[in-house]
C-alpha positions in Angstrom: 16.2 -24.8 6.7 12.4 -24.2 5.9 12.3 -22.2 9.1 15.0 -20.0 8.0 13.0 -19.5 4.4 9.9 -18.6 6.0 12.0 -16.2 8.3 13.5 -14.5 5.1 10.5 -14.6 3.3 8.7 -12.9 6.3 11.2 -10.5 7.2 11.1 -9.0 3.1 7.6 -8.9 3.7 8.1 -6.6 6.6 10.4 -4.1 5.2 7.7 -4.0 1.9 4.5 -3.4 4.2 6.6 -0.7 5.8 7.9 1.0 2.8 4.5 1.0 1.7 2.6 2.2 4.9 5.4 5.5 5.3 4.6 6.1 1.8 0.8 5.9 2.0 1.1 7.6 5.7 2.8 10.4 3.8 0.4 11.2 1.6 -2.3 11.3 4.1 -0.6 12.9 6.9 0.6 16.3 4.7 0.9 15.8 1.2 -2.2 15.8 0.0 -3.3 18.6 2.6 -0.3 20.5 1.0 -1.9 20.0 -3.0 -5.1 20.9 -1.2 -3.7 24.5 0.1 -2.5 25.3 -3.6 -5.1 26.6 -6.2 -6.9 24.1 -7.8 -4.9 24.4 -11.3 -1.5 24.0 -9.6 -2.7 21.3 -7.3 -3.9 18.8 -10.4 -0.8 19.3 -11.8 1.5 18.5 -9.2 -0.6 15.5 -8.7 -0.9 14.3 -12.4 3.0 14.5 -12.3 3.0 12.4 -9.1 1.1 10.1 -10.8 3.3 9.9 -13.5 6.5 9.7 -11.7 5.2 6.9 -9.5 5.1 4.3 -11.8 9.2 3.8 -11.5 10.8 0.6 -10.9 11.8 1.6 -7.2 8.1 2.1 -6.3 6.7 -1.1 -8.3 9.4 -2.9 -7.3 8.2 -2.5 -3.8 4.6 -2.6 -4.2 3.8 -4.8 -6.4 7.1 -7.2 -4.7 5.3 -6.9 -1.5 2.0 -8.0 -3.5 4.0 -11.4 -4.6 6.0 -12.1 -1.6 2.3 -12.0 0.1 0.9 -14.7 -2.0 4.1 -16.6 -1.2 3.6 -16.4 2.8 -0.1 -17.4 2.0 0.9 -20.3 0.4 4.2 -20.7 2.9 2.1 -20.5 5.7 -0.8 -22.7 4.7 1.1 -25.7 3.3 3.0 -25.7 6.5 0.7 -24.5 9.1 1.7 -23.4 12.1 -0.5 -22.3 14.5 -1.2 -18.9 15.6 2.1 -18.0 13.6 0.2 -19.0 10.6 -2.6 -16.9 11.4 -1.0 -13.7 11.3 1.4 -14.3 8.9 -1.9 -15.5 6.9 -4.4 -12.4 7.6 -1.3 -9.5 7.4 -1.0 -10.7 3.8 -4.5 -10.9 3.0 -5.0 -7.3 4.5 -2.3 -5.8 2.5 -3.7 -8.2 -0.7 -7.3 -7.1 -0.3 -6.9 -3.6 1.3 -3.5 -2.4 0.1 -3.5 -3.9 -3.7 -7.1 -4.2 -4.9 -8.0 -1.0 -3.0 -5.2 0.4 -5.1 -6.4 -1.0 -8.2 -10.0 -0.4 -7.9 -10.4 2.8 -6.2 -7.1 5.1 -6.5 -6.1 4.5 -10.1 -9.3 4.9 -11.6 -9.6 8.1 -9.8 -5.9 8.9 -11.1 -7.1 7.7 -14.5 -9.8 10.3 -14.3 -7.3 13.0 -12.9 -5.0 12.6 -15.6 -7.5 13.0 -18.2 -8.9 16.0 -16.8 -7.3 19.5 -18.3 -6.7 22.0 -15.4 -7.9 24.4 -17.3 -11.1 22.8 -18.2 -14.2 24.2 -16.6 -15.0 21.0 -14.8 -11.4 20.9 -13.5 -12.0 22.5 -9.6 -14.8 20.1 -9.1 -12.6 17.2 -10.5 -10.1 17.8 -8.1 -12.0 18.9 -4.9 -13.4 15.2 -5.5 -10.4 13.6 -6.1 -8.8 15.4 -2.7 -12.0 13.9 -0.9 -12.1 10.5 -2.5 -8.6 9.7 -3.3 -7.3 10.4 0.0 -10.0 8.6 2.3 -9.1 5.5 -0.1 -5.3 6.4 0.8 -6.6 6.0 4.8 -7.4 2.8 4.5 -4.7 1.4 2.3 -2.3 3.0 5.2 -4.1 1.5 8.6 -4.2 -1.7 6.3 -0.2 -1.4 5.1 0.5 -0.7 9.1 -1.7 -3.8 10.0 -0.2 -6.1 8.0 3.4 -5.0 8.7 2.7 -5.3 12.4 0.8 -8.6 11.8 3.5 -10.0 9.7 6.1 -8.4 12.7 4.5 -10.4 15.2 4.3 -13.9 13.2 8.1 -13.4 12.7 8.6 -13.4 16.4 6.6 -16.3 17.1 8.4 -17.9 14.1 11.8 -16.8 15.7 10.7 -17.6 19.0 10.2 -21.6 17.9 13.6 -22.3 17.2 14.8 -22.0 20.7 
């Protein structure tokens, strides 16, 4: 039975790291290149409205669910260590914790803080957002590579996991 909870646990886990890596692999891959190639005024606006329309129950839900079920398989997994098992299960939630959530928290909301506070209009506004482009997407880089490492860390704890019951 605990096997089986760890398994479920692990596998929700998965599906969140990989929600949120396609998301954050989105941005940097063409969405931000594409609010790059409009002019300045139109690109801060798309963007504050992203930033507005993000914080939605769907998106939370996953993010910050992903965020719990994280401290959950750090607890699950170091309570009942297991191993190697334990080990990846262990760092692919402290990756996404450290890299996906606080990165998140301490580097791309305050820059959408400052975005959203910033008139398009305003003379300061192209330089605003020509820093944001730069800053706000490398931060996005990591918090993808991290998202992917966890979900393929987590991927391969759950078939060691799976692999001890036979």
């Amino acid at each position: 039975m605990t096997e089986a909870i760890h398994l479920v646990v692990l596998v929700a886990a998965i599906l969140g790291t990989g929600l949120v890596a396609g998301m954050f692999y989105a941005f940097s891959t063409f969405i931000m290149r594409g609010l790059s190639e409009l002019p300045a005024v139109e690109g801060m606006r798309a963007m504050q409205s992203i930033n507005v329309t993000v914080l939605n129950r769907w998106f939370m839900s996953v993010f910050m669910g992903t965020f719990g079920l994280c401290l959950a398989l750090i607890f699950i997994f170091s309570v009942d260590y297991r191993g190697i098992r334990s080990l990846l299960v262990i760092a692919g939630a402290v990756i996404y914790v450290i890299w996906c959530f606080l990165v998140t928290g301490t580097r791309n909301v305050p820059r959408n803080n400052l975005l959203s506070t910033t008139s398009a209009e305003s003379s300061q506004a192209n330089a605003v957002w020509q820093t944001y482009l730069t800053e706000w997407t490398y931060y996005n880089h990591i918090r993808t590579g991290a998202a992917l490492a966890s979900c393929l860390s987590f991927i391969c704890g759950a078939l060691l996991e799976a692999a001890a019951w036979t």
